[in-house]
C-alpha positions in Angstrom: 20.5 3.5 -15.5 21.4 3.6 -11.7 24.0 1.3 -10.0 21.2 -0.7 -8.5 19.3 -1.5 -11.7 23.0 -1.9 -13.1 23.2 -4.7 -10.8 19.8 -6.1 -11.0 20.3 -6.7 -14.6 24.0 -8.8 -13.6 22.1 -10.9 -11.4 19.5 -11.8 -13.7 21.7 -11.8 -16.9 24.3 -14.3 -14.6 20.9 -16.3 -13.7 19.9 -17.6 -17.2 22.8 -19.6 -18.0 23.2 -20.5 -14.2 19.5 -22.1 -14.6 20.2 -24.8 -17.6 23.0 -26.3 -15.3 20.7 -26.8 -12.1 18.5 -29.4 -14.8 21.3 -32.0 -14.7 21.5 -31.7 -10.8 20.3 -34.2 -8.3 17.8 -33.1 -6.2 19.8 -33.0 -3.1 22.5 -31.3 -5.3 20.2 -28.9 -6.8 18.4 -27.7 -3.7 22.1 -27.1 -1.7 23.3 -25.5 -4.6 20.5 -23.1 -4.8 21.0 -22.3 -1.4 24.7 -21.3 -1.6 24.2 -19.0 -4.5 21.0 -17.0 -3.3 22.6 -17.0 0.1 25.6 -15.5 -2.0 23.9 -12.7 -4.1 21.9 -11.9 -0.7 25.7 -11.5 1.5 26.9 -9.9 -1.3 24.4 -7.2 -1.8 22.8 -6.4 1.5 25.9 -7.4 3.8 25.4 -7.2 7.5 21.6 -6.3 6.6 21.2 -10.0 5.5 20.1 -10.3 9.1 16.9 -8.8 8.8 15.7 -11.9 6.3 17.3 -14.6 8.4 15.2 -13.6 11.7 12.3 -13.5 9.3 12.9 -16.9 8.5 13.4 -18.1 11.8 10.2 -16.5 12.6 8.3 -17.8 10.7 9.7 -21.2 11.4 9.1 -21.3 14.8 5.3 -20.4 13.9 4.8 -23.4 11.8 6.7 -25.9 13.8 4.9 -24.9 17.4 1.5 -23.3 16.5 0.6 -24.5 12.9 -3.6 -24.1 13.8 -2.7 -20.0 13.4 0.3 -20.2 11.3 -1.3 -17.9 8.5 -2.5 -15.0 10.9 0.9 -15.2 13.0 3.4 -15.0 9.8 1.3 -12.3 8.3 1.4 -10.5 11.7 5.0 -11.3 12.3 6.0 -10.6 8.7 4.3 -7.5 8.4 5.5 -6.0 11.6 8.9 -6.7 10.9 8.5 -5.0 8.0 7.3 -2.2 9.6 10.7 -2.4 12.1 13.0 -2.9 8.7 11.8 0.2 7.8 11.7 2.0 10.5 15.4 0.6 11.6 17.0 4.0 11.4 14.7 5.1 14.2 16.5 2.5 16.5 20.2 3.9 15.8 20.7 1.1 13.4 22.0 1.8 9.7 19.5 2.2 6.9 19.0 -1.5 4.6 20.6 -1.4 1.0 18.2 -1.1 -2.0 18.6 -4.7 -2.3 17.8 -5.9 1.3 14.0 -4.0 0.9 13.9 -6.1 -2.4 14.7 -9.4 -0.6 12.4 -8.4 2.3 10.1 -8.1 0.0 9.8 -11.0 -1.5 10.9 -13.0 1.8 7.6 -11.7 3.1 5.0 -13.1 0.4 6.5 -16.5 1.0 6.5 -16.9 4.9 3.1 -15.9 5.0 2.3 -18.2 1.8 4.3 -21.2 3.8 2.3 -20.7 6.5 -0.9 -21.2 4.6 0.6 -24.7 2.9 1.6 -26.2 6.2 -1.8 -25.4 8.1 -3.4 -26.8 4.9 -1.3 -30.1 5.1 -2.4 -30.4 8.9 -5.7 -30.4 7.9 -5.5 -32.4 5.0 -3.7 -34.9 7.2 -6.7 -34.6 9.6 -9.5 -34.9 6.8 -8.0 -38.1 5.7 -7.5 -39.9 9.3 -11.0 -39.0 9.6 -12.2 -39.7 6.1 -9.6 -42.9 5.9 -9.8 -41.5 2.3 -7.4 -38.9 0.6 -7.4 -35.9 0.5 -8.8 -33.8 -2.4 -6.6 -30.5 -1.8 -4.9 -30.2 -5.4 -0.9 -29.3 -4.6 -0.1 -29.9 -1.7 3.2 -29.8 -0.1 4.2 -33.7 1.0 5.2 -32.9 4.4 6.4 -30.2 7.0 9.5 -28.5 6.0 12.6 -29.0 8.3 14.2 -25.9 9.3 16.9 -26.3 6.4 13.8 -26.6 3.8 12.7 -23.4 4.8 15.9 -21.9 4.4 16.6 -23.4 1.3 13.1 -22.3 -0.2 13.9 -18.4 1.4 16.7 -17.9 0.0 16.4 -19.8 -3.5 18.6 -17.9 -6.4 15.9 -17.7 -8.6 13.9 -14.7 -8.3 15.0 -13.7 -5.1 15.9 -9.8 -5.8 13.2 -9.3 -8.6 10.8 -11.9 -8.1 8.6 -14.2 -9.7 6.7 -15.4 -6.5 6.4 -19.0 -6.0 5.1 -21.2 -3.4 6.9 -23.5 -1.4 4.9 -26.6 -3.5 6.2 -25.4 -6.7 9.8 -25.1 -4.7 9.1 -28.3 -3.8 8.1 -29.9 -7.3 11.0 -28.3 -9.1 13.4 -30.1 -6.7 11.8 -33.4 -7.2 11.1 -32.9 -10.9 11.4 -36.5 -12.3 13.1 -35.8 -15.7 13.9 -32.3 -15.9 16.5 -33.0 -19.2 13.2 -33.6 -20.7 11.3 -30.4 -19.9 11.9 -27.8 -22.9 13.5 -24.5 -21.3 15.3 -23.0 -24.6 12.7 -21.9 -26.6 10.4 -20.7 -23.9 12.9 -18.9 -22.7 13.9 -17.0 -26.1 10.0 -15.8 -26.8 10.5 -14.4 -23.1 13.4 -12.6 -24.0 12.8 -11.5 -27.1 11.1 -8.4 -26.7 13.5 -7.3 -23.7 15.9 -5.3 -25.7 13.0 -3.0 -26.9 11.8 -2.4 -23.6 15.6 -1.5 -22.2 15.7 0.7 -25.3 12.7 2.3 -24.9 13.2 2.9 -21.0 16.6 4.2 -22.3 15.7 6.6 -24.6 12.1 7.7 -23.2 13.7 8.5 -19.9 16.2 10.3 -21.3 14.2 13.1 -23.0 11.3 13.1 -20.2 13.2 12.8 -16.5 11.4 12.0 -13.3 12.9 14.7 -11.7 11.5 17.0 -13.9 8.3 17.0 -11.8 10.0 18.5 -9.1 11.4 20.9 -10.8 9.7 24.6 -9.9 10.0 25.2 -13.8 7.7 22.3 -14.3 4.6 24.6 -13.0 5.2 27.2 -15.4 4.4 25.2 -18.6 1.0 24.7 -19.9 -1.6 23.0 -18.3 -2.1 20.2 -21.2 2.1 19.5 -20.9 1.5 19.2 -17.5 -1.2 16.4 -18.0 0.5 14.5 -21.0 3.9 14.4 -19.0 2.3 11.7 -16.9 1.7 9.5 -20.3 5.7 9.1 -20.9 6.1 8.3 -17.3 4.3 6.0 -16.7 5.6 4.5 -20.4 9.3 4.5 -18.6 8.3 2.2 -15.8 6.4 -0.2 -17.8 8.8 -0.5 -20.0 11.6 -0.9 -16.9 9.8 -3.5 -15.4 8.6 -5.4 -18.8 12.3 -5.7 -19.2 13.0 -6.9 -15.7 9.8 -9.4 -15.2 10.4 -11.0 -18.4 13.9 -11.6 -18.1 13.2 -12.7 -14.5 10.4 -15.3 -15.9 13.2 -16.4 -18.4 15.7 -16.9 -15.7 12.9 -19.5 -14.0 12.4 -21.0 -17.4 15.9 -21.7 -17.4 16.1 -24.3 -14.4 13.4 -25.4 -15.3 10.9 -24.0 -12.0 7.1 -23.9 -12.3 7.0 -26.0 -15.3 3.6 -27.9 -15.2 2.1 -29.8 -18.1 -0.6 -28.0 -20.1 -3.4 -30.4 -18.8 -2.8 -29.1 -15.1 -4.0 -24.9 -16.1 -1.5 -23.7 -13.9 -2.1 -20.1 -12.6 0.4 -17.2 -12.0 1.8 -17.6 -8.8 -0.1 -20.6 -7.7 0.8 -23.1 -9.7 -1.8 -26.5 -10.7 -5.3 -25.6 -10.3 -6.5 -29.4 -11.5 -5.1 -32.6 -11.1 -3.7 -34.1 -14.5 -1.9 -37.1 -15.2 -0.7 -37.4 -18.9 -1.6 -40.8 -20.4 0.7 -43.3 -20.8 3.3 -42.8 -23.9 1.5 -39.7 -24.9 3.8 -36.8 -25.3 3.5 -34.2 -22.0 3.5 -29.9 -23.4 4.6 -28.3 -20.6 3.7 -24.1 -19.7 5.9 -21.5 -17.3 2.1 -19.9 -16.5 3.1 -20.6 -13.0 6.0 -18.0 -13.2 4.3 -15.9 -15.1 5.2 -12.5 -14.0 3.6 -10.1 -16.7 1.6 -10.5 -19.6 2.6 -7.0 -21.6 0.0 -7.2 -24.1 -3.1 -7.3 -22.0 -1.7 -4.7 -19.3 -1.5 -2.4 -22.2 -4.9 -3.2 -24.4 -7.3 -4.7 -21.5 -10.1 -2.4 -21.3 -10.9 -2.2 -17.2 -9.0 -0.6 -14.7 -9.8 -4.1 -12.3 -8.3 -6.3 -15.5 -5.0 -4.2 -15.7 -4.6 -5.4 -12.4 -4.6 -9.0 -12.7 -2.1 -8.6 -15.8 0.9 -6.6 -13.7 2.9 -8.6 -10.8 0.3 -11.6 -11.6 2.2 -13.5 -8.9 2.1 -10.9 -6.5 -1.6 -10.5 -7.1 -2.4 -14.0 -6.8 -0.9 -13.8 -3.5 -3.2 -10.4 -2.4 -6.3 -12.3 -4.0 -5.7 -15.4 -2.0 -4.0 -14.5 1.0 -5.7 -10.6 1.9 -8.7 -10.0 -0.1 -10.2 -13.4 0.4 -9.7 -13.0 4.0 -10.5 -8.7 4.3 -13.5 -7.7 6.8 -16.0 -6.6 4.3 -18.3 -7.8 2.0 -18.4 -5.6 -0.7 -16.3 -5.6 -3.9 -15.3 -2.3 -3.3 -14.1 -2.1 0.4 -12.6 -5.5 0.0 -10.6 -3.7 -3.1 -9.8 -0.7 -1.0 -8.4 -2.9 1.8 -6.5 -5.1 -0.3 -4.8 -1.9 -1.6 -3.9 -0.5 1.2 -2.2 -3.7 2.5 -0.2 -3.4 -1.1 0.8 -0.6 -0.4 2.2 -1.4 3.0 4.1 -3.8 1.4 5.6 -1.5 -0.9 6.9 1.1 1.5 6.0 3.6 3.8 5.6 6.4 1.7 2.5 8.1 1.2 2.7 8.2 -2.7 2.0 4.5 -2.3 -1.3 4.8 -0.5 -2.4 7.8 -2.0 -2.0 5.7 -5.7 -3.5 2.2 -4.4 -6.3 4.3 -3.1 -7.5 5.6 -5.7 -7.6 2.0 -8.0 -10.9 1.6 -5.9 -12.3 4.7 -6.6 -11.7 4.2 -10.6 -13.2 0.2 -9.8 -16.4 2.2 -8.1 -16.9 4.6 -11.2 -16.2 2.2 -13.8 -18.8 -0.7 -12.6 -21.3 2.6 -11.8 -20.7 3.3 -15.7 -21.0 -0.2 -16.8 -24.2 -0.3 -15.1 -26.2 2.7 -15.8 -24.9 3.6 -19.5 -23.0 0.7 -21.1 -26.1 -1.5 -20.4 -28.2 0.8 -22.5 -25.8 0.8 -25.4 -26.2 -0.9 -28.4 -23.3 -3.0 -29.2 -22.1 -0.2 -31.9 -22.5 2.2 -29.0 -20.5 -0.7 -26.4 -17.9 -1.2 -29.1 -17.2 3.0 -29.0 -18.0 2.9 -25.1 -14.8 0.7 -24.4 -12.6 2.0 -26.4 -13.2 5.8 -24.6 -13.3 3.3 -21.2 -10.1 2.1 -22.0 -8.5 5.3 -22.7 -9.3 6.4 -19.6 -8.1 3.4 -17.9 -4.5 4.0 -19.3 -4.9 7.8 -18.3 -5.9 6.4 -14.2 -2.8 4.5 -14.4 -0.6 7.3 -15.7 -2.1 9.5 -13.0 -1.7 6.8 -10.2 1.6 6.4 -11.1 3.0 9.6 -10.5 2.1 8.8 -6.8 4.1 5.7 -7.2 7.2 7.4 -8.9 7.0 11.2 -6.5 6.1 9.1 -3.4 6.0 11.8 -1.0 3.1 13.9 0.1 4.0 17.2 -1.0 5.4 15.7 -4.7 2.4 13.9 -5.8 -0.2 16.1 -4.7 2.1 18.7 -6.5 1.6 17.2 -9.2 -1.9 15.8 -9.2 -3.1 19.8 -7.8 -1.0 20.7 -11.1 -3.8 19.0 -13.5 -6.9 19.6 -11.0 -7.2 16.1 -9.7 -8.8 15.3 -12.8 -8.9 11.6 -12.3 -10.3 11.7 -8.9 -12.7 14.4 -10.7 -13.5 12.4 -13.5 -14.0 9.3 -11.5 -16.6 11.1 -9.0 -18.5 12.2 -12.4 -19.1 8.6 -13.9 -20.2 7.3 -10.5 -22.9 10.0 -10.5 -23.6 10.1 -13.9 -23.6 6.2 -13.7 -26.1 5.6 -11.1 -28.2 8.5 -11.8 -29.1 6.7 -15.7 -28.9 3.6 -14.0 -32.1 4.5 -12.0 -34.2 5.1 -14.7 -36.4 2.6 -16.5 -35.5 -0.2 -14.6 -32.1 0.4 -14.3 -32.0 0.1 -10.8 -33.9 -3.5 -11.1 -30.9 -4.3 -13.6 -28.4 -2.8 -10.9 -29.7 -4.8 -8.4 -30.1 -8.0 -10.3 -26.8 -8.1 -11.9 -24.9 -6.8 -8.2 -26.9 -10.1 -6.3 -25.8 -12.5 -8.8 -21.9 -11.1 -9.1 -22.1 -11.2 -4.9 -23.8 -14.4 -5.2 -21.5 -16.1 -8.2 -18.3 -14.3 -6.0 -19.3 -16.4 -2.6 -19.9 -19.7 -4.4 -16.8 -19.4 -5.9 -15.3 -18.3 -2.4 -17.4 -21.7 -0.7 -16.0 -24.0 -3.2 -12.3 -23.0 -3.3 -12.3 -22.9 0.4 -13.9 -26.4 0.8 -11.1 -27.9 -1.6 -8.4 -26.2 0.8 -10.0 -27.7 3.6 
């Protein structure tokens, strides 16, 4: 274990017990106090480079408070090329950011550009009720424009602010002004988050020990067999799930604590957005609360779900939450497909510079193209015996695209990953070509194409009203 995730693990192991004590807090109290100790870990860890965030914020806040009809398309733009200035700081004579500050800038830039979104849609809720002289229908949002100390106290929040969850501004908001937060249970939600942690530390532990990253890079690595070569990726990419089950989940547990996104049961919060109905518990009636709002991973299902486009929405749910609503909603093309591909490629923006990162993210929209071609043209003509066997051969080879992908994510550099992926043939690029041929070659054939077409107008179709509706309640 490296110094840096040494030091992850103190700040989230400090956070926990940190988090029951901000529930007996005034809001004022709470919200101050939040501040000082995220503004704390931040100085303390990314020293002078603490900078970087703070124009960020400032940013951002002069986008909202003077131009809030184009706040969303300025804070992405002014988010996402100061990123590309953070990482290119070195260029400019200026020293390189800690581990840490990338981590903070990280998450600093999914919430300007969310805030941005919230305050254009108060505007124009504000607008549609003047107009309406009725209120507005927008589920969640915030109660007025933040002051310049909101914003600040929102950026640099203690709770996730290294390692994440994602949260928006309204469930910042709501946890501040939570009514009776004594009331809300945190313990043993907090336990079942934590209680499969120490197997995933152990696991990372002892899996990494006995197959090492660096490994790969080894010249000697070459010189083994080709079907080592090709299972090494299958313990790798078993090491950082395992490293970041351990992280999210104690990072979800660290939000249970203080009690943030907790939302009754009635409201069916989503990851990273928070309510998605309006619910108001009847009188004397006891309220359940949920943490889906901060949820971060859901292990299980990344593992066992059967699709490639599924093992997506189960890893960094927040994050994708915040790619679903804020990029590929918005992307220049129509299709599933390109608006996949663009969405990845801003992903892997975010991430970093290196080309391992694109290279990865790239390919998730060729699998997406080979497994809806396959779907199509032979699962379609299956009987459910022959579906039942056709998933579980579909999700084998969804865990094997993700162990492949990964070694991108892990090498990161040019020359590393297509080392390595030239080392086993390409075969996932290979394979994925195959089934996309295969695929729509069957699905021609005795009316497949009619089925093809049929089935892609009504996705398109159910994909735009869904778009239409979700964008009328914004509005």
């Amino acid at each position: 274990m490296s110094p840096e995730e040494l030091t992850y693990l103190l700040v989230l192991a400090v956070s926990i017990p940190v988090g029951f004590l901000f529930k007996h807090f005034t809001p004022p109290v709470k919200q101050g106090a939040a501040l000082i100790l995220g503004l704390a870990l931040t100085v303390a860890t990314c020293g002078i480079h603490t900078l970087h965030s703070l124009i960020t914020v400032l940013g951002t806040w002069g986008i909202i408070t003077y131009s809030w009809r184009f706040a969303p398309s300025l804070a992405l733009s002014w988010s996402f090329l100061y990123l590309l200035f953070f990482r290119l700081v070195t260029w400019f004579g200026l020293p390189a950011p800690t581990p840490f500050t990338n981590a903070v800038q990280l998450l600093l830039t999914l919430k300007m550009v969310s805030l941005a979104n919230e305050v254009q849609a108060f505007h124009l809720a504000k607008k549609q009720e003047v107009s309406s002289f009725s209120k507005s229908s927008v589920i969640g949002h915030i109660s007025k424009v933040p002051s310049l100390y909101d914003v600040l106290c929102y950026s640099y929040c203690y709770i996730g602010i290294m390692t994440g969850p994602f949260y928006r501004y309204q469930t910042y908001e709501d946890w501040l002004c939570q009514r009776t937060p004594g009331s809300i249970p945190a313990l043993t939600p907090c336990v079942q988050r934590l209680r499969w942690v120490p197997l995933y530390a152990a696991l990372f532990l002892g899996v990494s020990a006995v197959f090492p990253l660096a490994h790969v890079r080894s010249e000697d690595f070459l010189q083994h067999h080709f079907l080592y070569r090709l299972f090494y990726m299958v313990p790798v990419f078993f090491v950082f799930r395992m490293r970041f089950y351990a992280a999210w989940c104690t990072a979800e547990a660290s939000c249970i604590a203080a009690g943030l996104g907790a939302y009754p049961e009635g409201a069916l919060s989503k990851p990273g957005g928070g309510p998605t109905v309006e619910y108001s518990p009847a009188p004397d009636s006891p309220v359940l609360y949920d943490f889906e709002t901060v949820r971060n991973i859901d292990c299980y299902n990344t593992d066992f779900c059967v699709k490639v486009r599924h093992g997506m929405r189960y890893w960094n749910m927040s994050v994708q939450w915040w790619l679903h609503n804020y990029i590929y909603r918005n992307a220049p093309f129509r299709s599933y497909v390109m608006r996949a591909a663009w969405t990845m490629f801003i992903s892997a923006y975010w991430h970093g510079l290196h080309v391992g990162y694109y290279l990865s993210f790239l390919t998730i929209p060729l699998c997406l193209a080979a497994e809806t071609s396959m779907e199509r043209g032979v699962r379609s003509r299956l009987s459910p015996a022959g579906q039942y066997w056709f998933d579980w051969v579909h999700w084998f080879l969804k865990m094997r695209a993700y162990d492949y992908m990964c070694m991108g994510f892990v090498l990161l550099s040019w020359g590393d990953t297509l080392r390595y992926w030239g080392s086993v043939y390409y075969c996932i690029q290979v394979v994925a070509l195959l089934c996309i041929v295969l695929g729509q070659g069957l699905g021609k054939g005795r009316g497949g194409e009619q089925r093809e077409k049929k089935g892609g107008e009504e996705k398109q179709e159910g994909r735009e009203e869904e778009e239409t509706e979700k964008r009328e309640k914004r509005e």
